[in-house]
C-alpha positions, 0 to 999 in steps of 0.5 A, a space after each residue: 402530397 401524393 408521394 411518401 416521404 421517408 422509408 418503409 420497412 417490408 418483409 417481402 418473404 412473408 406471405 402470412 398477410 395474404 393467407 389470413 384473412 378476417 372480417 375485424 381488420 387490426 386494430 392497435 388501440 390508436 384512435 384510428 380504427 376507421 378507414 378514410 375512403 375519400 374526401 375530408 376528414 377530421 371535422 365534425 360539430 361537437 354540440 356539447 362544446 367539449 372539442 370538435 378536432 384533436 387539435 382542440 383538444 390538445 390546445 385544452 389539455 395544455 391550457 390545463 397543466 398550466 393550472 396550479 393545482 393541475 400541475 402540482 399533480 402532473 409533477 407527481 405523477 411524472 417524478 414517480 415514473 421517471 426517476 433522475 439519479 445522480 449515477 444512474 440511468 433513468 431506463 435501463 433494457 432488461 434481456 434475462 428473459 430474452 432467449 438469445 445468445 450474449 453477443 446478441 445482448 450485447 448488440 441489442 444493449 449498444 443500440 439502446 443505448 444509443 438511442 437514449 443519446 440520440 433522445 438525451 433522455 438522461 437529460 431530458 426524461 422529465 420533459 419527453 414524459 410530460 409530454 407525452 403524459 398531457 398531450 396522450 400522443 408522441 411523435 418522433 421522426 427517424 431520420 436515415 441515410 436513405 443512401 446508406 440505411 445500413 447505418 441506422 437512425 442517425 437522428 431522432 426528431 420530435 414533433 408537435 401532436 398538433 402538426 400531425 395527424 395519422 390516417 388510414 387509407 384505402 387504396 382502391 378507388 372503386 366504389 364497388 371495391 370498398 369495404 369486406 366482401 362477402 360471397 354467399 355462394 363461397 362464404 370461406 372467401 373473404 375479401 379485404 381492401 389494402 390499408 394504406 397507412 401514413 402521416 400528414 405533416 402540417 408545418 404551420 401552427 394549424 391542425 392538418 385538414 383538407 382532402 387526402 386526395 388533393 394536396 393540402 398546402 404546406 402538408 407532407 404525407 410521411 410513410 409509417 415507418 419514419 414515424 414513431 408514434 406512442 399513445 396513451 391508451 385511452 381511446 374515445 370509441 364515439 370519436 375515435 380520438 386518443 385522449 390524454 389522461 388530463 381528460 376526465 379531470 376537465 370537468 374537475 377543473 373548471 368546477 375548481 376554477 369557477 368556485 374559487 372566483 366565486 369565493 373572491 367576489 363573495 369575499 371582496 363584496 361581503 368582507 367589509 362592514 359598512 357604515 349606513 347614515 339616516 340623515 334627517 332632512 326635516 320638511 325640505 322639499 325634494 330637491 333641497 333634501 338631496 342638496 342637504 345629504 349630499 352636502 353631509 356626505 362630502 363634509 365627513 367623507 374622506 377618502 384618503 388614497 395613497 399613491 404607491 407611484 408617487 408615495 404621496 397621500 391625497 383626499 380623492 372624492 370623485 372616485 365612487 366604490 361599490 362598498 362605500 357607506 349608504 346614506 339615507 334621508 329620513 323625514 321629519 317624525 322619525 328618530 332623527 339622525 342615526 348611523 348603524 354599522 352592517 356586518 360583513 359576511 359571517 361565514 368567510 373562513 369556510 373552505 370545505 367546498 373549495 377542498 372537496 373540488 380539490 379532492 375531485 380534481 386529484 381522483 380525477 387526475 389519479 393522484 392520492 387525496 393525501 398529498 394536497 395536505 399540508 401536514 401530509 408527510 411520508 411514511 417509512 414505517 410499516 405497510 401497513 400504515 400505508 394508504 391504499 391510495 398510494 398503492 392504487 397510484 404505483 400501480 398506475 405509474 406502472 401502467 403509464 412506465 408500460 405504456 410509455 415503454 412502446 416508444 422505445 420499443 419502435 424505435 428500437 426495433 427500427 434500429 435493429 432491423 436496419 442494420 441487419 441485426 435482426 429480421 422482422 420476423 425475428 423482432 415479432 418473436 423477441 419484441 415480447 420478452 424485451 423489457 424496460 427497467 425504470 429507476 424505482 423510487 417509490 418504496 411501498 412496494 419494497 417496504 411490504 416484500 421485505 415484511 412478507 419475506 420476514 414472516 415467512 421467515 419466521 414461521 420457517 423458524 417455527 416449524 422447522 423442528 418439524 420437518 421430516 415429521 410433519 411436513 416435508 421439505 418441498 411442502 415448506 419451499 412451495 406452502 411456506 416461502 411460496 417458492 414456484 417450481 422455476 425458483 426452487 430449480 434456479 435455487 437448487 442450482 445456484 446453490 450447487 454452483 456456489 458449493 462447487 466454487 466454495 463460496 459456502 460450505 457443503 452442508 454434508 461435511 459440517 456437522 449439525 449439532 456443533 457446526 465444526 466441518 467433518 473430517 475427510 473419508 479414511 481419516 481417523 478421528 481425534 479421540 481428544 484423550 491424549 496418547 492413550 490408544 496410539 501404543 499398540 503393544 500397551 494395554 492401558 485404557 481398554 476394557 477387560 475381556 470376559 474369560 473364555 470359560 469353555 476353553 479354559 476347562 478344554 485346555 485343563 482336560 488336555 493337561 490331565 490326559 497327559 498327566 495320568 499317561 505320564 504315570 501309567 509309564 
């Protein structure tokens, strides 16, 4: 086990590592903050019985889901996280956001896809996520062609969490180096030990244990990289152990389990009533006493069986129940004999403790309490009939959807570097903009935007005579329709682009009042009055002018200048 199995993935170029330095070492919330400097590991007494090694642990969070109840919620939570369509995937990579040129997209969507072939997740969604969702841990082996790792995974393994185990390790073997060091004389100068981080496979059905310097039989240490290694989150900080999300709901559980047998017994031992004979025996000694009665009871006792084997019907009596009659001798003086009947149990029907630990063990599991109803049904009507329990569980499949996401993106990112698409440095800075689009089923969250975007709309209708008095058009994109400044640029620009493509009108040559288009610029217009006005020489239809009154009486001046000259001639 002192050689590493598999590939490792080294940016040699860079030297960031080196530079910065810190007291906290990394942490990837996996369970494993702890660092194993020699011996053996894993093994520790729980006094409180609840598990003692991930290996326990995991055996219990199975032993759980086979449970009825516990597993009617498991189905919950995985068919609303993983949705099977009939046409489309259940997971699709989103890149809008990813700044990158198209070929690149293409690339990156190629390789998704097929990763999900190498996983069949179209087939095998259900399975995969219910496992990792029990188990709180996923593992998956990459094969390579160490040969020709040009080529990329070339297939995807899955492994059992209790055959694994992922360790922590400090390289160096001397005590004195173990551990941060810190200088007083130079307290800038901090030191670290190197971090080996690997793998240990056990093939047999048995949790991985034994010294990490020695060679535990049949176990291999598997380099980090060749792993893909997703958890759940939940992490116990007294432990270090990745818990699933099972785990809070143990207590619920068994709660559950030990009171609905304790309803049975009550119920087998109280149900029936029961007959009590008071035999007289008179003066008869003792022992003949006890003749007498036993004499009565196998002279009225029948107890007829039926045998479902041979379909016969025979009187068995050596067979003795627990909730045969009781017969009683009484002495001579008493009011001789006499059968009473006992009652059976009086509160039989009464199931309000059974469903208050039903309820416990569906908050526990974060299902909503509403689906272990019997007339529970489904609602599309309003949102606000919607439960606020529902709501709560969308958003945590949201967060399990997130967190299930990892995995993808690990053996993505392995992919992609092999095959020299990307470098490691170019995957740290893209990692964050790749995202994962799940097929969406459930419709709350659709239901209250289609309602939110109808009353926005409504009040834009309202106050829309206002604008440009009262309020102003930026005012009603940000305060009304709660538009962000990104979204009213990418508007404003979509809507030039459609414009210029003739997908809709220009709103500056419509009319706004009749909504009929406006004629080009140099145009006439139509005056709608026939051939009235197209003769120029016709004088028909236009308005009489005013008489020029000053010129008139200058013209009549000038006439009779002329006049009185003629006459002096």
């Amino acid at each position: 086990m002192a050689k590493l199995f598999g590939f490792s993935i080294n940016d040699e170029g860079n030297d960031k590592s080196k530079s910065l330095v810190a007291p906290v070492p990394p942490n990837d919330q996996d369970g494993v903050d702890y660092y194993i400097q020699s011996g053996f590991y894993g093994s520790y007494v729980d006094i409180e019985g609840v598990y003692r090694t991930e290996f326990d642990l995991i055996r219990r969070y199975r032993e759980m889901a086979l449970h009825p109840e516990c597993d009617n919620a498991i189905e919950d939570v995985v068919n609303e996280a993983l949705v099977s369509d009939l046409y489309d995937s259940p997971v699709e990579i989103e890149l809008s956001n990813l700044n990158a040129s198209d070929k690149l997209k293409d690339r990156i969507r190629e390789e998704f896809k097929h990763i999900k072939e190498m996983l069949d997740f179209d087939k095998k969604c259900h399975e995969i996520f219910r496992n990792w969702y029990v188990d709180g841990r996923l593992f998956y082996l990459k094969v390579i062609d160490l040969k020709n790792p040009q080529a990329g995974i070339q297939d995807l393994r899955y492994i059992d969490p209790m055959k694994m185990k992922y360790v922590r390790q400090e390289k160096s073997p001397d005590p004195n180096k173990l551990g941060i060091v810190y200088q007083k004389s130079n307290p800038e100068k901090i030191t670290t030990p190197e971090i080996e981080e690997y793998f240990i496979y056990t093939p047999t059905q048995n949790y991985p244990s034994g010294s990490l310097a020695g060679s535990a039989k049949g176990s291999v240490k598997i380099a980090k990289d060749s792993i893909t290694y997703c958890t759940s989150g939940l992490v116990d900080r007294n432990k270090n152990t990745v818990l699933s999300y099972l785990h809070k709901a143990i207590k619920a559980l068994n709660q559950l389990r030990m009171i609905e047998d304790s309803l049975v017994i009550y119920r087998l031992s109280r149900a029936p009533e029961r007959r009590i004979f008071y035999i007289d025996v008179g003066n008869l000694p003792k022992v003949k006493a006890e003749q007498y009665l036993k004499d009565v009871m196998n002279r009225y006792r029948n107890k007829l069986v039926y045998d479902a084997a041979t379909g016969e019907v025979r009187d068995d009596r050596k067979f003795m129940s627990m909730l045969e009659d009781f017969w009683l001798p009484r002495r001579e003086g008493g009011r001789g004999t006499e059968i009473t009947t006992l009652p059976g149990g009086q509160n039989l029907g009464e199931l309000a403790d059974i469903e208050y630990f039903q309820k416990k063990l569906y908050r526990a599991l974060g299902v909503p309490e509403s689906r272990i109803a019997n007339d529970g049904g489904f609602n599309l009507g309003r949102s606000s009939e919607i439960l606020r329990d529902e709501l709560k569980f969308s958003k945590f499949v949201g967060r399990l959807r997130k967190r299930f996401a990892n995995m993808f993106n690990d053996i993505l990112r392995t992919q992609l570097i092999l095959k020299n698409i990307v470098t490691p440095d170019d995957w740290e800075l893209m990692s964050d903009h790749i995202q994962y689009d799940f097929l969406y089923d459930n419709q709350f969250a659709e239901l209250k935007e289609s309602e939110l975007v109808n009353n926005r709309l409504a009040t834009l209708a309202t106050i829309e005579p206002y604008i440009g008095k009262y309020y102003s058009t930026e005012y009603v994109r940000k305060r009304i329709l709660r538009q962000t400044d990104s979204e009213i640029i990418d508007i404003d620009n979509q809507i030039k682009d459609e414009i210029k493509k003739g997908i809709i009108p220009d709103p500056n040559s419509v009319d706004p009042i009749t909504g009929q288009p406006l004629p080009p610029e140099g145009q006439p217009t139509d005056m709608g009055a026939g051939d009235l006005g197209q003769n120029p020489t016709s004088d028909m239809g236009q308005v009489p002018k005013e008489p020029d009154l000053e010129a008139q009486a200058a013209k009549f001046d000038q006439q009779l200048s002329k006049d009185s000259k003629k006459a002096e001639i």
